[in-house]
C-alpha positions in Angstrom: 9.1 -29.5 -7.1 12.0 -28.9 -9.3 14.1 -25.2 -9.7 11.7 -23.8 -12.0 8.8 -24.3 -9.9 10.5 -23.4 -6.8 11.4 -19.8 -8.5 8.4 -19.4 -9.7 6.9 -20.1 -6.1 9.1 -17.5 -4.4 8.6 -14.9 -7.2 5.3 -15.1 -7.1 5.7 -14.5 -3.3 7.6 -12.1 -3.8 5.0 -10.0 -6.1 2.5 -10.7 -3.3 4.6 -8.9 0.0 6.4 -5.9 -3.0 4.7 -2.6 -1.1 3.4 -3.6 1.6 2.4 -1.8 4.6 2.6 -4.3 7.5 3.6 -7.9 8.3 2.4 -10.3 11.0 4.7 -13.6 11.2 2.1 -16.1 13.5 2.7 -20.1 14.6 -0.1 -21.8 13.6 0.2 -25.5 14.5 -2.7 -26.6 16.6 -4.9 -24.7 14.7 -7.0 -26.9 12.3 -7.8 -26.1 8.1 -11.4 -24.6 8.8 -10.2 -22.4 11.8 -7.5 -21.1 9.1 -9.5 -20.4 6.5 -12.0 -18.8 8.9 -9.1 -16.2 9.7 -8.0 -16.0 6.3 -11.7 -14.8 5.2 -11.7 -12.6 8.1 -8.9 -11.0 6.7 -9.6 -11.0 3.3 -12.4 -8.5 4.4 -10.1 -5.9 5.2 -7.6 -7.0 2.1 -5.5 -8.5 4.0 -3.5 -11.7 2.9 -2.8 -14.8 5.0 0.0 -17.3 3.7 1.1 -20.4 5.3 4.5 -20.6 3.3 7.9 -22.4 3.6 10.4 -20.9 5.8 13.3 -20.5 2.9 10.5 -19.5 0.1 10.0 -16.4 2.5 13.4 -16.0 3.1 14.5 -16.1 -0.4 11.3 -13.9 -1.6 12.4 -11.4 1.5 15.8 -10.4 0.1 16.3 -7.1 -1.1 12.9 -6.1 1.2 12.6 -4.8 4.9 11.4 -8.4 5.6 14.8 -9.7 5.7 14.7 -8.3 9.0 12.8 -11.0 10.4 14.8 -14.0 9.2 15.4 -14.8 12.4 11.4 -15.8 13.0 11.5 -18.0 9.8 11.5 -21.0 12.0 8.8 -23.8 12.1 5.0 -23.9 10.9 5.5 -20.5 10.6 2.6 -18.1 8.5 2.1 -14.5 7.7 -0.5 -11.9 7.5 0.7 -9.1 5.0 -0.9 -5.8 4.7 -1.1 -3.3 1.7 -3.1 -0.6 3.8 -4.2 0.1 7.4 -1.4 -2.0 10.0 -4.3 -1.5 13.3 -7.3 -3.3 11.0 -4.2 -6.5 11.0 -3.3 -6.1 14.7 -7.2 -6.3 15.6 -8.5 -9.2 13.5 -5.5 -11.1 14.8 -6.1 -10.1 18.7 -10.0 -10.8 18.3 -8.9 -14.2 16.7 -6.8 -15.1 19.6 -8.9 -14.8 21.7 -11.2 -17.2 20.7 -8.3 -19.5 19.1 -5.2 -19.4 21.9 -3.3 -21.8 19.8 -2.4 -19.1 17.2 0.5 -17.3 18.2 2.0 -14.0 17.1 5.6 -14.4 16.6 6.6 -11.0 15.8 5.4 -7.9 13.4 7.1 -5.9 11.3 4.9 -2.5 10.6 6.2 0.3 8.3 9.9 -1.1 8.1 9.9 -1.2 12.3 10.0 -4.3 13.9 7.5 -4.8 16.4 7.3 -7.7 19.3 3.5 -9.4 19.9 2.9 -7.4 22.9 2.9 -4.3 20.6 0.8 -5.9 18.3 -2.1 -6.7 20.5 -1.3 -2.6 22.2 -2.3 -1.9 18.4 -5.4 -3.7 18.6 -7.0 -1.3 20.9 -6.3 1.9 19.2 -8.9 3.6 16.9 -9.1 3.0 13.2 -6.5 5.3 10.7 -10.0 7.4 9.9 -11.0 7.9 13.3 -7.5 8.9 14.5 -6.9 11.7 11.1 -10.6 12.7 12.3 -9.8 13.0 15.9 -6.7 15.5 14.9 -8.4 17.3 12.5 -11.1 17.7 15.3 -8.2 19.1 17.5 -7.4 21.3 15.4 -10.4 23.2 14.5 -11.3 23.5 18.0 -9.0 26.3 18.9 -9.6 27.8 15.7 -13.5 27.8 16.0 -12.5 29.5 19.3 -10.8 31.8 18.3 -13.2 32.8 15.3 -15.8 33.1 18.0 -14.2 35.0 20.2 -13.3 37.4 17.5 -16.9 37.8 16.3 -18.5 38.6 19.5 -15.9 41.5 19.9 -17.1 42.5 16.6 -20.6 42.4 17.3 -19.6 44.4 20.6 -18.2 46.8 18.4 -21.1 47.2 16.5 -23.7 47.0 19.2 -21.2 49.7 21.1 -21.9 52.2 17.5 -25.5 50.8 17.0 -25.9 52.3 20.8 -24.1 55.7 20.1 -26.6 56.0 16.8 -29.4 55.6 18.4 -28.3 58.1 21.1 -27.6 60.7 18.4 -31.0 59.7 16.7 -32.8 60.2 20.0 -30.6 63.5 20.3 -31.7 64.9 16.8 -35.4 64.3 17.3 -35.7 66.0 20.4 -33.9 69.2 18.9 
């Protein structure tokens, strides 16, 4: 590969991990090119990219990005799973995976500019979708205040039951004069 190429390799890299939301550097050796591409599909469902890529093409394509802060893991058959949206629907697919394929190993994460070991990761893995979570707090939230509206309406319709009663006193009153 000459220079050219090789730019062109880690610009187009670079293009690919511009915005993203979440980054999963994994060891794949052991693992063989069908169970790969069976996790790369997997995470291609949830628009998720896998790369297997070399070491200093993601170092050179990391300058200038928060990915620079994981240099340090850009060491051996090393591949990463880079997310543009939702960093739990990662953590899962790549928990559920190890389970079933032990030799994949989760070097270290990096998830909205904040590093983040493996044992995080897989902690990740077990918490509720983004959706479920925003519909969970927005639950909470109108709890107290369909609480409080109901609390306020049936002292209203006390009120009103309290003068319906007083009416119906003076109506009784006026017919019997």
């Amino acid at each position: 590969m000459n220079r050219n190429e090789k730019r062109q390799v880690v610009t187009d890299f670079s293009k690919k991990v511009e915005g993203f939301q979440s980054a999963v550097l994994t060891h794949y050796r052991g693992l063989t090119v069908e169970q790969i591409n069976t996790l790369r599909r997997r995470f291609r469902e949830e628009k998720i990219s896998y790369h297997v890529v070399k070491n200093t093409v993601m170092k050179l394509a990391a300058k200038g990005t928060d990915l620079e802060k994981l240099n340090d893991y850009f060491k051996g058959p090393t591949a990463i799973a880079i997310s543009h949206g939702d960093p739990i629907s990662l953590a899962k697919i790549l928990s559920e995976f190890v389970k079933t394929q032990p030799k994949l190993e989760i070097k270290i994460g990096l998830i909205q500019g904040r590093v983040i070991p493996p044992d995080e990761i897989k902690g990740l893995a077990t918490m509720p979708s983004r959706e479920i979570l925003l519909a969970q707090i927005l639950g909470g939230i109108q709890a107290p205040a369909q609480e409080l509206a109901g609390v306020i309406l049936s002292g209203l319709q006390q009120v009103v039951g309290v003068i319906q009663a007083r009416a119906d006193q003076l109506a009784q009153l006026e017919s019997r004069e």
